[in-house]
C-alpha positions, 0 to 999 in steps of 0.5 A: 500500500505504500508503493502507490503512495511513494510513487504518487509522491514521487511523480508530484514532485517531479511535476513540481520541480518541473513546473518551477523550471518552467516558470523559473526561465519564463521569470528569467526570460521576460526581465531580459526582453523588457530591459531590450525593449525599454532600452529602445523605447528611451533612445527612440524618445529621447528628447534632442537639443533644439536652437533657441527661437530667438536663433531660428525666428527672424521677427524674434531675432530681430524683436530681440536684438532691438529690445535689449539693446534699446534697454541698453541705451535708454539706460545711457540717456541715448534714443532708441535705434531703428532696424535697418534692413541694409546693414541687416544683408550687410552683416548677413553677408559676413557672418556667412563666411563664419570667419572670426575677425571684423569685416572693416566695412563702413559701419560700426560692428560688434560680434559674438559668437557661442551664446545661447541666445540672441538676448545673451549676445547683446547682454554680453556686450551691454555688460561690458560697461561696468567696466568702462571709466567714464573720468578716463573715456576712450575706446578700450578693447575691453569695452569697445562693444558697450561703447558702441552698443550705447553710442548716442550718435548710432541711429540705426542697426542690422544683425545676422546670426549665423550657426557655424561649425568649427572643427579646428581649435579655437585659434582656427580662426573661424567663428563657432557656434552661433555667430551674430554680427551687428552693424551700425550706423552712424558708427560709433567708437569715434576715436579722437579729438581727445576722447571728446568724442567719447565724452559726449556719445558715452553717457553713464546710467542717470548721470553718475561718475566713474564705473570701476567695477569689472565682471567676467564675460563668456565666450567671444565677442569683439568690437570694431573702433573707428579713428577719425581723421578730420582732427589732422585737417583740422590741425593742418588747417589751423597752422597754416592760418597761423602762418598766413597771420604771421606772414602778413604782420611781417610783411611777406602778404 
């Protein structure tokens, strides 16, 4: 009577055993396949890297540009500028070769390159000028894009940006990233006449004195000064007056 039970016995475990094993790889096997396809799942949803609007909009690009750079000036006692279409194919022009270096057209220009914004890139050089000295004016290197950004004789502006690609280093020469160029007009950065010239176009914020603060800036821009060269007739004109005057007290006229 006990063989019937031990092979009953006998036969429920092996089925056990067996039923384990089965579901033991269909646990195992189904883990795996959902690893493969949530896998895909994440990289076929993955969200990319888009341009800011402000890039790939031309209304918004230009909405933008004038926006901040009129806060700008309205912050320095200058008017408003107006978008000029024709410096705007101008800079476009340029900024097309995506070469990092001034154009030394007519006009005033700043550039900059890698922002990521247009917003970012008029800030960059609107900034600059808590680094200007308004008791030593002048054109600075450092702060030649404000000065020009905030010129009160400018009237008008075009930009461009342009995405660029560089796979060289950074002394390539080419612009990288996105490359915005502005030109104005009149041009600013008018150099001489003893920084008059200066004095008169660059105005601090309400009035005050001297700005000595200095502050970091990212990635590149660069701004383009303009020499005037009326001073030279101006003092060639006057010596040969004097020497008219001197000439006729002695009698030569």
């Amino acid at each position: 009577m006990q063989l019937p039970s031990l092979k009953l016995y006998n036969l429920t475990h092996v089925l056990s055993l067996l039923s384990l094993t089965l579901h033991t790889g269909i646990a195992l096997a189904i883990p795996q396949e959902t690893a493969v396809v949530s896998t895909v799942i994440v990289t076929s949803y993955a969200p990319q890297a888009t341009p800011a609007q402000s890039y790939t909009s031309e209304t918004l690009f230009e909405e933008t540009v004038l926006n901040v750079t009129n806060r700008y000036r309205a912050q320095h006692n200058a008017s408003a500028l107006t978008w000029n279409s024709s410096l705007a194919n101008y800079a476009e022009n340029w900024a097309k070769k995506c070469l990092w270096k001034h154009s030394h057209g007519p006009y005033g220009e700043n550039l900059a390159e890698g922002y990521q914004n247009a917003s970012a890139s008029v800030e960059a050089w609107g900034n600059e000028g808590e680094l200007y000295n308004y008791s030593d004016p002048g054109y600075s290197e450092a702060t030649g894009h404000f000065t020009q950004l905030v010129w009160r004789a400018s009237r008008t502006v075009g930009c461009a940006r342009v995405n660029c690609t560089s796979d060289s280093s950074d002394d390539d020469g080419k612009a990288s990233g996105w490359y915005v160029v502005c030109e104005y007009y009149p041009a600013g950065n008018i150099v001489g006449d003893h920084n008059e010239y200066f004095r008169e176009n660059v105005l601090p914020v309400g009035g005050g004195s001297n700005s000595t603060n200095s502050t970091g800036s990212g990635h590149k821009s660069g701004a383009v000064g303009r020499f005037q060269r009326v001073d030279v007739f101006g003092f060639w004109a006057v010596g040969v007056s004097l020497g008219l005057v001197v000439m006729s007290l002695n009698g030569v006229l």
